[in-house]
N, C-alpha and C positions, 0 to 999 in steps of 0.2 A: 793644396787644392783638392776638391773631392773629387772623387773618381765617382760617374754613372753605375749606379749598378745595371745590370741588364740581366733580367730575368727570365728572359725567351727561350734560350737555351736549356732550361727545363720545363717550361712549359708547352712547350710543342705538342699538340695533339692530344693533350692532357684532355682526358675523358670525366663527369661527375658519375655520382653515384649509380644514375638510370642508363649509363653507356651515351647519354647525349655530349654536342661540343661544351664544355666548361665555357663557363662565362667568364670576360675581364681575363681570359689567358690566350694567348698567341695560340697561333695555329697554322700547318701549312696545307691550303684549302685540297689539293690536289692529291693529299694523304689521307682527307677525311673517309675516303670511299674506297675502295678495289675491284678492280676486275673479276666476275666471275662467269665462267664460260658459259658460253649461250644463253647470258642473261642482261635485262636490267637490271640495276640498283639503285636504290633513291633510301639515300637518308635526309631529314629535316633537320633544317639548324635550328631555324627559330620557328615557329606556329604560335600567329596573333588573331584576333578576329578582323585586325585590318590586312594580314596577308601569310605569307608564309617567303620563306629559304629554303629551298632545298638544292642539294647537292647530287648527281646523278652521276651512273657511268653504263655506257653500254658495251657490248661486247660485238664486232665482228659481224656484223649481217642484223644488228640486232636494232630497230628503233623506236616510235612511237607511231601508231594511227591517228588519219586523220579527226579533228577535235576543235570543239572550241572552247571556248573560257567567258565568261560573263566578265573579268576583268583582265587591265592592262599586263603581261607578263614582260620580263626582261628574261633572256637567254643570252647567255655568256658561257662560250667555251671555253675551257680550261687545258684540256688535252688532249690532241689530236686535232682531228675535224670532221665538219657535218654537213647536209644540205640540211637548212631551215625552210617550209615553204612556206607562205602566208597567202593566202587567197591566190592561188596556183602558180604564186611567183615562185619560182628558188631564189635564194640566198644562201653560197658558199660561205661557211664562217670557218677559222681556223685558231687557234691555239689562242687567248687573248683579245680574240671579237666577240662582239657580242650585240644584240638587236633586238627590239621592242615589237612583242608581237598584238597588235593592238584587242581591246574588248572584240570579242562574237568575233573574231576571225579566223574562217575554218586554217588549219595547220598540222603538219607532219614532220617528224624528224625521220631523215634517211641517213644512214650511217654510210660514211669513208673510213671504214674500220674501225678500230676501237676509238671511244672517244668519253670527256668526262665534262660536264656542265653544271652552271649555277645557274637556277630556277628563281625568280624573284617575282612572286604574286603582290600586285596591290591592291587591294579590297576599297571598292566605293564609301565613304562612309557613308551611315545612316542618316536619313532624311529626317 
């Protein structure tokens, strides 16, 4: 009988030539990014004209002004946790939640310490 190869095991976190994620290789999402003190970070996985990925972490005291978006976002945390606000709601998310913040709706991230998230933009398409 053949035995699976599994090839994850080196491919982890495997970077391309420009330091972006490698494509068609495994990855462990919550290593893509690092903590760095008194800061945000935001790297992009993918950037399309219909939206983007991106990857974030904030540090300790650290989060986002309020804003809005002309399109639908997805926020999902990954680790730790956050308040999300949408239209002056809070929404507590933690490790593994995650919530749709809809088109034009003003929003804030307030940090509960350190914390790291996936940013998923979807772009309208053209008319």
């Amino acid at each position: 009988m053949d035995t699976p190869i599994n090839n994850n095991e080196n491919n982890n976190n495997k970077k391309d030539e420009k330091g972006d994620v490698a494509k068609s290789r495994s990855h462990i999402i919550v290593e893509i990014i690092e903590y760095v003190p008194n800061s945000v970070v935001i790297k992009t996985i993918i950037k399309k004209s219909t939206g983007n990925i991106s990857v974030m972490s904030f540090d300790s005291g650290e989060g986002l002004t309020e804003k809005s978006s002309p399109f639908d976002t997805y926020a999902q945390i990954i680790d730790g946790k956050a308040e999300i606000v949408i239209n002056k709601v809070s929404n507590f998310l933690e490790s593994g939640q995650g919530i749709i913040i809809p088109a034009n709706a003003m929003n804030h991230i307030n940090p509960n310490g350190r914390f790291k998230m996936i940013l998923t933009i979807i772009k309208n398409a053209p008319e």
